[in-house]
C-alpha positions as CSV (number, residue, x, y, z in Angstrom):
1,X,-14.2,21.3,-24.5
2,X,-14.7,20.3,-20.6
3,X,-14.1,23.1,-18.4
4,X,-11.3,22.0,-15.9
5,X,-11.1,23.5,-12.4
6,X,-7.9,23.8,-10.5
7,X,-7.8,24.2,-6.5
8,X,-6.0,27.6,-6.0
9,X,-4.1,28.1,-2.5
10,X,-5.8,31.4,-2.0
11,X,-9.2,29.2,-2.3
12,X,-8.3,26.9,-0.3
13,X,-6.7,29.3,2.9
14,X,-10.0,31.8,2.4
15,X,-12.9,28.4,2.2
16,X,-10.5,26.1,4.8
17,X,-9.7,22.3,4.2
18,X,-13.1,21.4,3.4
19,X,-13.3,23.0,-0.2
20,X,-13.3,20.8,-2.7
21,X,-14.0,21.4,-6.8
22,X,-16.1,19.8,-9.3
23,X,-14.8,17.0,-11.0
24,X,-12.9,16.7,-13.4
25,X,-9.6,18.2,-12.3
26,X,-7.7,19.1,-14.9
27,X,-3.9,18.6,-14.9
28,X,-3.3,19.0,-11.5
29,X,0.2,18.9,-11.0
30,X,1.2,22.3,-12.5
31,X,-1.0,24.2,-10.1
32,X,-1.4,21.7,-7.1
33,X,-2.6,23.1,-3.5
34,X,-3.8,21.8,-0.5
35,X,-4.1,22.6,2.9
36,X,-1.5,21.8,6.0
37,X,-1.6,19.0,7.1
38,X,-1.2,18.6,11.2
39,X,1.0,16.1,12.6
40,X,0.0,13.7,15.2
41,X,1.4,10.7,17.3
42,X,-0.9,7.6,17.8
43,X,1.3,5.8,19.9
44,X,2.2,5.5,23.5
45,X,3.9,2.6,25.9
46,X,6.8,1.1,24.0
47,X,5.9,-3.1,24.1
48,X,8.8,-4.1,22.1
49,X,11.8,-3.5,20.7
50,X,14.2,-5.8,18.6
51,X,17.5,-3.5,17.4
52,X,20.1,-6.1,17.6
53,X,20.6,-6.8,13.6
54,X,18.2,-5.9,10.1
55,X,14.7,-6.3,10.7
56,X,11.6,-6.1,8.2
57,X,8.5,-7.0,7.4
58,X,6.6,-6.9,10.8
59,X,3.4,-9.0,11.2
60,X,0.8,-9.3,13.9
61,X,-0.9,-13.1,14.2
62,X,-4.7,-12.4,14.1
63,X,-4.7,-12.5,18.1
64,X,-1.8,-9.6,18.2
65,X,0.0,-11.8,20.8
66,X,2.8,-12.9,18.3
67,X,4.4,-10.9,16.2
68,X,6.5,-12.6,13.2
69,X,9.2,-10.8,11.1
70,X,12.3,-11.6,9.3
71,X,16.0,-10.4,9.4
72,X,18.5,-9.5,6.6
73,X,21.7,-11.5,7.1
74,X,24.6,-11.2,4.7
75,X,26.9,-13.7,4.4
76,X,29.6,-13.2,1.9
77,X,28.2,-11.9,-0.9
78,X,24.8,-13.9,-0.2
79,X,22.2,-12.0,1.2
80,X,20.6,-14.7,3.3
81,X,17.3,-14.7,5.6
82,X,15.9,-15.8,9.0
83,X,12.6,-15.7,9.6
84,X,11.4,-15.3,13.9
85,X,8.2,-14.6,16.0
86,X,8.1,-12.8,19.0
87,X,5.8,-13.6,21.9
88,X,4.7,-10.1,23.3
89,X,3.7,-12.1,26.3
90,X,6.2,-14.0,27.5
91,X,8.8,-11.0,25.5
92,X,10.3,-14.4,24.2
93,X,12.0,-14.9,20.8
94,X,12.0,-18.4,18.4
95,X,13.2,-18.9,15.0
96,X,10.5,-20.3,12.5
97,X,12.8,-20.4,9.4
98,X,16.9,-21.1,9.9
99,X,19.1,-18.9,7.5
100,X,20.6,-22.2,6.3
101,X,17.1,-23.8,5.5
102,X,16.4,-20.5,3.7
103,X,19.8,-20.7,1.4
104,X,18.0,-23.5,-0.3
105,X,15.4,-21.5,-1.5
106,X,17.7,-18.9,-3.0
107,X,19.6,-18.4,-6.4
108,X,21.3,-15.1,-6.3
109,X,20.4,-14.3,-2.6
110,X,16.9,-15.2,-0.2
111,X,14.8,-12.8,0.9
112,X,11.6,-12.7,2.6
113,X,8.8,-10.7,-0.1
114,X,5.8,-10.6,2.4
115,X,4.3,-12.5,5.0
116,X,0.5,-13.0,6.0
117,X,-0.9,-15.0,8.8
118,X,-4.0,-16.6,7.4
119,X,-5.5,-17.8,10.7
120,X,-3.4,-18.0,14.4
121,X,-2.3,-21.4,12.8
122,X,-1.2,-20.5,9.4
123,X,1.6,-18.3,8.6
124,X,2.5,-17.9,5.2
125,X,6.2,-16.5,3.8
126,X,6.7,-15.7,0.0
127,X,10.7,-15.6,-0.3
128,X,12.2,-13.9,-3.5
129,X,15.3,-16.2,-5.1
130,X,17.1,-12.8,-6.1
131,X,16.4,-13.9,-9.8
132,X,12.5,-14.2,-11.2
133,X,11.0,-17.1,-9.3
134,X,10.0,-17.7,-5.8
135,X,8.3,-20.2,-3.1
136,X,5.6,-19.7,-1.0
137,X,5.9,-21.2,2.2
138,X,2.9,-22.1,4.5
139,X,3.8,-22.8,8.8
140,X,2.2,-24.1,11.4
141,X,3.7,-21.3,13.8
142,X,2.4,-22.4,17.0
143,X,4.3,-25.8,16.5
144,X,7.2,-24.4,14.3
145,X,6.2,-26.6,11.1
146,X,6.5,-26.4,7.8
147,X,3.2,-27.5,6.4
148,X,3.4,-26.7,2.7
149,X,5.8,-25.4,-0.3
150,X,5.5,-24.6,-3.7
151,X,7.1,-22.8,-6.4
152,X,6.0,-20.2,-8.1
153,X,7.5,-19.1,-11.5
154,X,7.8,-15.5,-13.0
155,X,5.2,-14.8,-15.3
156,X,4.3,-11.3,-17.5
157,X,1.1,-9.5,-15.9
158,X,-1.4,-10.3,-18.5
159,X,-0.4,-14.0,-17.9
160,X,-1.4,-14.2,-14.4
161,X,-4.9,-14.8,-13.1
162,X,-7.0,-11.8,-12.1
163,X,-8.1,-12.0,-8.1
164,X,-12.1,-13.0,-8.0
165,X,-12.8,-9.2,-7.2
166,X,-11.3,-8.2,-10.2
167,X,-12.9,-11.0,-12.2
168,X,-16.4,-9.7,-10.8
169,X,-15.7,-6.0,-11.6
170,X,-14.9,-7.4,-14.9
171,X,-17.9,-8.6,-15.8
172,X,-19.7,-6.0,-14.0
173,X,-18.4,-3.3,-16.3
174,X,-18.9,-5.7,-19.2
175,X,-22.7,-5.8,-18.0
176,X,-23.2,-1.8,-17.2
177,X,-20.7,-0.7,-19.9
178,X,-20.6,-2.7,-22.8
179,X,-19.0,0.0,-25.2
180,X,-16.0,0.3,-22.7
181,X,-12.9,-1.4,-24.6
182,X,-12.8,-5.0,-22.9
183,X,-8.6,-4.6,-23.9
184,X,-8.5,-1.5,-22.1
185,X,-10.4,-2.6,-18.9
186,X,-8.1,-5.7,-18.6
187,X,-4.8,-4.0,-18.8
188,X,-6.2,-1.7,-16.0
189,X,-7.1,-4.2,-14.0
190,X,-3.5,-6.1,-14.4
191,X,-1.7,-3.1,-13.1
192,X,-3.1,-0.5,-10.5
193,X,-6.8,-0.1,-11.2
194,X,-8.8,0.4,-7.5
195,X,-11.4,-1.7,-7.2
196,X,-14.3,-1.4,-5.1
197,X,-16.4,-4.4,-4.7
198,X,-20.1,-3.7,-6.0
199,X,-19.3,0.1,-6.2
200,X,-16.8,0.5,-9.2
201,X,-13.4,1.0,-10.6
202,X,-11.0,3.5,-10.4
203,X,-8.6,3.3,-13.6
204,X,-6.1,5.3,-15.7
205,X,-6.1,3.2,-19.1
206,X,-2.3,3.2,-19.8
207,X,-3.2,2.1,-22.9
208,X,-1.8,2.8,-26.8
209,X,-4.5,5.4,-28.4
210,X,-6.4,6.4,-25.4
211,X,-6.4,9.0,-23.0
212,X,-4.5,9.5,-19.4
213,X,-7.5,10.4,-17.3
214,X,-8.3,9.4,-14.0
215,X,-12.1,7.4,-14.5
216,X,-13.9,6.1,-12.1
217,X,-16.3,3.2,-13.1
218,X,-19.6,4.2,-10.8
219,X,-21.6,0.6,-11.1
220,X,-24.5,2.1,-8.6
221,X,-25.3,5.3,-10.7
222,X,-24.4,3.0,-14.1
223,X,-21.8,6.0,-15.3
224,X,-18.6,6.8,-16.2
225,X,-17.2,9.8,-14.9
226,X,-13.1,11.7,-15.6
227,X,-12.0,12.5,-11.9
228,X,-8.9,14.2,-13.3
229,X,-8.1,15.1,-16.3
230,X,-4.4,14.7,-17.4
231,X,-2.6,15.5,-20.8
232,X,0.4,12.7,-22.8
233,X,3.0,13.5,-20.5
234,X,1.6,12.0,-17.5
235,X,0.8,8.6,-18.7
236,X,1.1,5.8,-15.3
237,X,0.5,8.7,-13.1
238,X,-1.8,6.7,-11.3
239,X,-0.8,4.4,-8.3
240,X,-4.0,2.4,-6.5
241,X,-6.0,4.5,-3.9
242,X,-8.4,3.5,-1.3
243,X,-11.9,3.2,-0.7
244,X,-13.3,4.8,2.9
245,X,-17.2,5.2,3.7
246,X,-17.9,7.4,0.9
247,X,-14.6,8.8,0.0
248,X,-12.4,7.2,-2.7
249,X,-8.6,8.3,-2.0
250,X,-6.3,8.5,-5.1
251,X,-2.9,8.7,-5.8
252,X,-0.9,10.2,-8.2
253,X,2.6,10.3,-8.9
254,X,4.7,12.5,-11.1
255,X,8.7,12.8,-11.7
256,X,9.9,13.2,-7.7
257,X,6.4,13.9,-6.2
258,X,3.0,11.7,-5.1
259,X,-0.1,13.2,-4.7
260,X,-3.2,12.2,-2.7
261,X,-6.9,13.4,-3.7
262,X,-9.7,13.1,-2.3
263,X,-13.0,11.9,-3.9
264,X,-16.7,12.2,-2.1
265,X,-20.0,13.2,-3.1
266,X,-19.1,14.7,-7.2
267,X,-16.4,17.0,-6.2
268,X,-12.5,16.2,-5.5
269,X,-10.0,18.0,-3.7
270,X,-6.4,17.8,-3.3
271,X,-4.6,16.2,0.2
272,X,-1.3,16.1,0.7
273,X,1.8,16.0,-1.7
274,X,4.6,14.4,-0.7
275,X,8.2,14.0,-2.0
276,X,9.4,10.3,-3.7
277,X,12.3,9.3,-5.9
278,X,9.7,7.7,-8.4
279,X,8.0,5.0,-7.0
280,X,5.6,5.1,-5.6
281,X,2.1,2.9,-4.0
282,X,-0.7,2.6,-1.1
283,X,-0.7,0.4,1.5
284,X,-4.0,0.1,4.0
285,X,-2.6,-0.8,7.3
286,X,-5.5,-0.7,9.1
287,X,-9.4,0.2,8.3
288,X,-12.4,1.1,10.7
289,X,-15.5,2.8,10.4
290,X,-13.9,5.9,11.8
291,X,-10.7,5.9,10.2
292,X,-7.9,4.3,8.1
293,X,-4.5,4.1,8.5
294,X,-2.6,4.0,5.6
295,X,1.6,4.5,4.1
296,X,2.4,6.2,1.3
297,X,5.5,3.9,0.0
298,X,7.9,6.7,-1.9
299,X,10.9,5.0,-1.7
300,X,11.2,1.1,-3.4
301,X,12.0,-1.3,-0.7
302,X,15.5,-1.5,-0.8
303,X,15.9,2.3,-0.7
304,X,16.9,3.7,2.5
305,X,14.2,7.3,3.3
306,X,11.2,8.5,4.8
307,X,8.0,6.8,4.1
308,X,5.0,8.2,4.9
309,X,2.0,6.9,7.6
310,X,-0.9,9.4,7.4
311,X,-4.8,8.7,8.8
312,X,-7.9,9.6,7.2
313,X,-10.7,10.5,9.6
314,X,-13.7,11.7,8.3
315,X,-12.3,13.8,5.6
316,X,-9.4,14.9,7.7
317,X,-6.0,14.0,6.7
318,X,-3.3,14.1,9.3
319,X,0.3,12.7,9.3
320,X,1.6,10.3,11.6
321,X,5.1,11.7,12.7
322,X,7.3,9.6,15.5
323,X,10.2,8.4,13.5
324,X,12.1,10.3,10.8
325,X,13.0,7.7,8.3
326,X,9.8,5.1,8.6
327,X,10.1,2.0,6.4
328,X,7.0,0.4,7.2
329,X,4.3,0.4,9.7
330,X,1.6,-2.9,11.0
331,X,-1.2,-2.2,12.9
332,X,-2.8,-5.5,14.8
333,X,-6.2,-6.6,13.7
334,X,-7.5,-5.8,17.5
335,X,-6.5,-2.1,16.8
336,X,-4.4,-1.7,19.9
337,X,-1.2,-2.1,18.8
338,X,1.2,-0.8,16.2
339,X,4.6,-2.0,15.0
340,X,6.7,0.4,13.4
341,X,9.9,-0.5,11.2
342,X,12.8,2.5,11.3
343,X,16.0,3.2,9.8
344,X,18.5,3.5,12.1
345,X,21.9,3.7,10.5
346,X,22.1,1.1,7.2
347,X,19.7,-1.1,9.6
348,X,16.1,-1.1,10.2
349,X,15.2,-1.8,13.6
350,X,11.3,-3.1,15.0
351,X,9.3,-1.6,18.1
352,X,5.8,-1.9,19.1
353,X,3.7,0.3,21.0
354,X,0.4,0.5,22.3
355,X,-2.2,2.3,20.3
356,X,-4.0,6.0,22.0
């Protein structure tokens, strides 16, 4: 039987935050430690600030100059959108998308689901119909055209096509591993397997007859390897991770509680654990060669709470603490500025602030 080796908090206080166990971990969450984590503020001059309705989804244009987000309107019992850029220049704001244009688009009510400028001249707007379907919207921002719209249709995960990263991994593991279960591996890589290009694949199967462990896929020393062992209760425990120099960052999440460990060199070490109401995923909102910056989404996104913004440096975690109830964060590709989303009230309100 594989000898499992838990972190113990009187380990952890006597060898400080560097001490780290041999892999695998087994079933973590009755016994989790890890050390304090500090909490530090990365921001400075206030830029911005747009408080005057409901405000989501902030994102810089590749330049940082503009910065486009959308508002929650409700009207009746419609829940309606707008979607608006702000010049952090001239501190002027236009509308890109009319909340009666956006009706159109909806069924049960018209939301904005994300947005992602593909080049200074391309923004593109997935809006949600309220029902299963959605359209994807592609604008010319800089003249306030609509370029491009299609509809896209619901379908079940194993229907969709995998991203051409995952379709590489695929075949990768197919190459190195050709006893791994090809029905296993695709049904990881449909829901939250990490995958990191030319490296490997962090999975938990989640599949009927096999295990709940933690693997990680290593393509460079051609072997598979249990990070954490975990026993039939915890099946789906594992939501995404990332991948920083030569750390792999995972998380776990079980009943009210997410859990971040850290991965680097054969041994793994607990992080941070943090409270959720269930959900819970990783968002990367901005990557260096010195540090990431990253949320920890506990709450789903029409809950109202406290989501977490932590950054990794080295292989020191801190947390990012200037608002009490964050609902998102953006960070502008330059790495000077940062936009965070609050609640404030039943409304979450947008400022931007210069980067220390």
């Amino acid at each position: 039987m594989r000898s499992c080796i838990v972190l113990s908090l009187l380990a952890v206080i006597a060898l400080g935050q560097n001490q780290s166990s041999n892999i695998p971990l087994c079933n973590p969450f009755t016994s989790f430690s890890s050390p304090p984590i500090s909490e530090v503020k990365i921001s400075g001059k206030a830029i911005a600030t747009i408080k005057t309705g409901d405000f989501l989804h902030p994102t810089f244009s590749p330049n940082g100059k503009v910065l486009a987000y959308s508002k929650v309107l409700l009207q009746g019992d419609f829940e309606n959108t707008e979607v608006l850029l702000y010049d952090l220049g001239s501190r002027k704001t236009s509308l890109l998308l009319d909340s009666k244009r956006a009706a159109n688009y909806g069924t049960y009510k018209a939301f904005v689901a994300e947005m992602d400028w593909k080049s200074q001249r391309r923004l593109e707007v997935l809006l949600g119909d309220g029902d299963v379907d959605s359209t994807r919207l592609i604008f010319d921002p800089y003249n306030r055209e609509l370029l491009r719209e299609w509809h896209e249709g619901f379908d079940e995960p194993e229907a969709q096509p995998m991203s051409p990263a995952h379709q590489s991994a695929e075949q990768q593991v197919l190459s190195l591993f050709p006893a791994f279960p090809r029905e296993v591996l695709d049904n990881a890589l449909r829901s939250t397997a990490l995958v990191i290009p030319n490296q490997g694949i962090v999975l938990q199967k989640n599949y009927a007859g096999h295990d709940n462990n933690i693997w990680f896929l290593d393509f460079q020393n051609r072997s598979i390897k249990s990070l954490i062992d975990l026993s039939e209760n915890f099946p789906r425990a594992f939501n995404g991770g990332l991948s920083f120099n030569s750390s792999i960052l995972i998380l776990l999440s079980h009943e009210q509680k997410s859990y971040l460990f850290l991965y680097r060199d054969g041994n793994i070490r607990g992080l941070a654990e943090v409270n959720s109401t269930g959900f819970s995923q990783l968002e990367v909102k901005d990557l260096s060669a010195s540090k990431v910056i990253f949320l920890v989404r506990t709450h789903a996104t029409y809950e109202r709470g406290d989501n977490p913004l932590f950054i990794l440096q080295g292989e020191q975690l801190f947390r990012v603490k200037e608002y009490t109830e964050l609902y998102d964060a953006a960070v502008d590709r330059t790495g000077q500025r940062i936009a965070y989303c609050y609640w404030e009230g039943d409304q979450r309100h947008i400022v931007v602030k210069e980067l220390k």
